[in-house]
N, C-alpha and C positions, 0 to 999 in steps of 0.2 A: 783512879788506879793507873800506873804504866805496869808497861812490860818489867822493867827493873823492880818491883813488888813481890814480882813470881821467882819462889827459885828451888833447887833441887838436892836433895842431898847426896844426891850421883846427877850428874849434868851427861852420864853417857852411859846408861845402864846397860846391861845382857839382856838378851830375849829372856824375855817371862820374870825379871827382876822387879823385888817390890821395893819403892823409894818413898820418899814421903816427900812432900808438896806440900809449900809453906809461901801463904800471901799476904801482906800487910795489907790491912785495909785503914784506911785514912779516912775522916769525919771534921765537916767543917758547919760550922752556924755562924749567924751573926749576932746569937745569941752565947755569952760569953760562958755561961753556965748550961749552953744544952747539950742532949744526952739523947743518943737515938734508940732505941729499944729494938728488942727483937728484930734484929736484920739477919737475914738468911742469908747465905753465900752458896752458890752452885760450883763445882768445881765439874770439867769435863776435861777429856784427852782424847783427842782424835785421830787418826791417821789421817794423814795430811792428802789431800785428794779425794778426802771421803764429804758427801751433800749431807750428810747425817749424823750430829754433834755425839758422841758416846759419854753418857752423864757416870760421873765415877763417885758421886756424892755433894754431901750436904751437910753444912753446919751453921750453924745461928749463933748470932755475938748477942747475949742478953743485953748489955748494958753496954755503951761506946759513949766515953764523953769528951766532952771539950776539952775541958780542965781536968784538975786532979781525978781518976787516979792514971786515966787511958792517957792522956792531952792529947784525942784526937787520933790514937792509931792505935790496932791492936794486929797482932799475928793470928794466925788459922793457919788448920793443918788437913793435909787429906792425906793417905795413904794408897799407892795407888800400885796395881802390878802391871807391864804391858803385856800386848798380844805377842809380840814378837817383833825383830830384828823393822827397823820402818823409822822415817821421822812424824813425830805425833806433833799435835799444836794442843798447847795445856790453854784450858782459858780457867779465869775466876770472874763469875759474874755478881753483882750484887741484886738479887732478884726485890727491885723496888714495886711490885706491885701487892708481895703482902707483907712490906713491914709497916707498921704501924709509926712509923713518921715520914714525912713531907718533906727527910731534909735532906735524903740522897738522891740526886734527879737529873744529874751529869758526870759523866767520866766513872760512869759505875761497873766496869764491865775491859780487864787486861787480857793479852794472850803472850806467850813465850812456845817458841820450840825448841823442842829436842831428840835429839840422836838418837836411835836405840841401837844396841851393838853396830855391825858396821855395812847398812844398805847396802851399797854395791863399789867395790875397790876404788874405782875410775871416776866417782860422780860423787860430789857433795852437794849444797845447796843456799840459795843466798836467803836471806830473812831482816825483817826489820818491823820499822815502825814510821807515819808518817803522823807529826803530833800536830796540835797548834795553840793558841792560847787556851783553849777548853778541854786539850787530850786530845784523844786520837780522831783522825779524819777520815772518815769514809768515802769511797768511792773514788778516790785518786789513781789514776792509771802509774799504773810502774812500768818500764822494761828493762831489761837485762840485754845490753848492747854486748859487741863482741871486737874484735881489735879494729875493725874496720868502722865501726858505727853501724853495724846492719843490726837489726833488730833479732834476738834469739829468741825469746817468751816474754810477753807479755802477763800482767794480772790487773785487779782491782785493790785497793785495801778492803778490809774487811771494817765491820760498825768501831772495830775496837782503834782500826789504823794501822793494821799490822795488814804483812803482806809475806808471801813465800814463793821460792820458785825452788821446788824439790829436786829434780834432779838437773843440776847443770855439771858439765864434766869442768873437770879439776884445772884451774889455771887464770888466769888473769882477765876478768869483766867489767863491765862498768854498768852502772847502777841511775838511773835515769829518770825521774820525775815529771809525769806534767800536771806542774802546778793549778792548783784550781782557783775558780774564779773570784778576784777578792785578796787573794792570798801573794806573796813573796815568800823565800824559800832561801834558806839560808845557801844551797848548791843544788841546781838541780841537776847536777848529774856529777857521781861518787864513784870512785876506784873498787873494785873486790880482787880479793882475791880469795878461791876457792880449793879448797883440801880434799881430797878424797875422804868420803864420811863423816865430812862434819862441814857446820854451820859458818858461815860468813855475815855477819851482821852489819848493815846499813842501814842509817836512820835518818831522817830528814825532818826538819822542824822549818813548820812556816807562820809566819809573821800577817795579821792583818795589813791589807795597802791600807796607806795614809791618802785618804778624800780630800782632795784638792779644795780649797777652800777659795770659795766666789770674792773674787774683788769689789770693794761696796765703791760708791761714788763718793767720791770727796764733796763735805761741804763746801758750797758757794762763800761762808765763813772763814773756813780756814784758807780757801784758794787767795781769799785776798789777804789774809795776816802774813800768807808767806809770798804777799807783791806777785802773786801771778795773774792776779786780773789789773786791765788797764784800769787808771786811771779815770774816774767820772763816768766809769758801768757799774752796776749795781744788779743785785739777783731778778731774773724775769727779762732779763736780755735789753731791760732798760737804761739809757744814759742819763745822767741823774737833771741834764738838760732837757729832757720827755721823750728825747728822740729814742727810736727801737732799733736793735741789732739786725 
């Protein structure tokens, strides 16, 4: 799953409005006919700063298949009202520990934020995701620079790769990555700009490094087909006269 999966039928609801929350979930085998059963979806909405995830529901996809009739993706719906005026972080988790197949075991688990009427006039906030070849990447340090380069807030990503800084005041930041170990990054450090009550989103995508590859030694064979050995040496440092190098 990404973030792009999750979406809302109001992106900037009223305190205490109830919206409905719809996430595709995607299903892949190597098996061109398989079909996952009974998989459970968690859907939660948090306020954003809170240590303790608020679960808003539950639905289960009977049947998800490959091929016909799903190919591999279906929709899910939650219905959700907020607590009031705040930016919440929506996740959909695929909870793989009681469905009954083996075959969802990566990138099971997206988050998106959003707005609820309007925090505070003067302060919006920056949001994203930081992915890589397998989905989102945890534990990547973010910071949110300011015209100078000084540092404003710091974060982590979270398991999903997603990252937030809730209240940053409204105007022009920069978005700044440090790349983890292993990894290349398409920019790491991106422009924002920020709106009073509402979202700036910045996303970064990183790329496995390419592992330098060990230089073999040339055959003694080929050194001599392409005339780089003298004349009358031969392999073992010997002159084909018995004398040694």
């Amino acid at each position: 799953m990404a973030s792009g999966d999750i979406a809302f039928s109001n992106s900037n609801p009223a305190a205490n409005e109830e919206i409905t929350v719809a996430a595709q979930i995607h299903f892949w085998s190597s098996d061109p006919n398989g079909v996952a059963t009974n998989v459970p979806i968690d859907i939660y909405a948090t306020p954003a700063g809170s240590t303790s995830k608020v679960w808003i529901g539950r639905t289960t996809i009977a049947s998800l298949s490959v091929a016909s009739p799903d190919y591999g993706s279906r929709v899910v719906y939650a219905t959700w009202k907020n607590q009031g005026a705040g930016i919440y972080i929506v996740e959909v988790d695929i909870d793989t520990s009681t469905t009954d197949t083996d075959q969802v075991t990566s990138n099971n688990a997206a988050t998106r934020a959003i707005v609820v009427g309007t925090p505070q006039a003067s302060m919006g906030a920056i949001t994203g995701h930081v992915t890589g070849p397998f989905g989102g990447v945890a534990g990547v340090e973010v910071d949110v620079l300011d015209g100078t380069g000084d540092t404003f807030a710091s974060t982590m990503t979270d398991n999903t790769g997603a990252y937030l800084f809730a209240q940053v005041p409204a105007g022009a930041w920069q978005v700044h990555v440090r790349t983890a170990a292993g990894y290349v990054c398409d920019a790491d450090t991106k422009s924002a700009t920020v709106s009073a009550g509402a979202l700036s989103t910045v996303d970064f995508s990183l790329a496995l490094m390419a592992t330098p590859v060990p230089a073999l030694p040339v055959p003694f064979v080929v050194l001599a087909a392409l005339g780089l050995v003298a004349a009358g040496w031969r392999a073992g440092g010997r002159r084909g006269d018995g004398q040694t190098a």
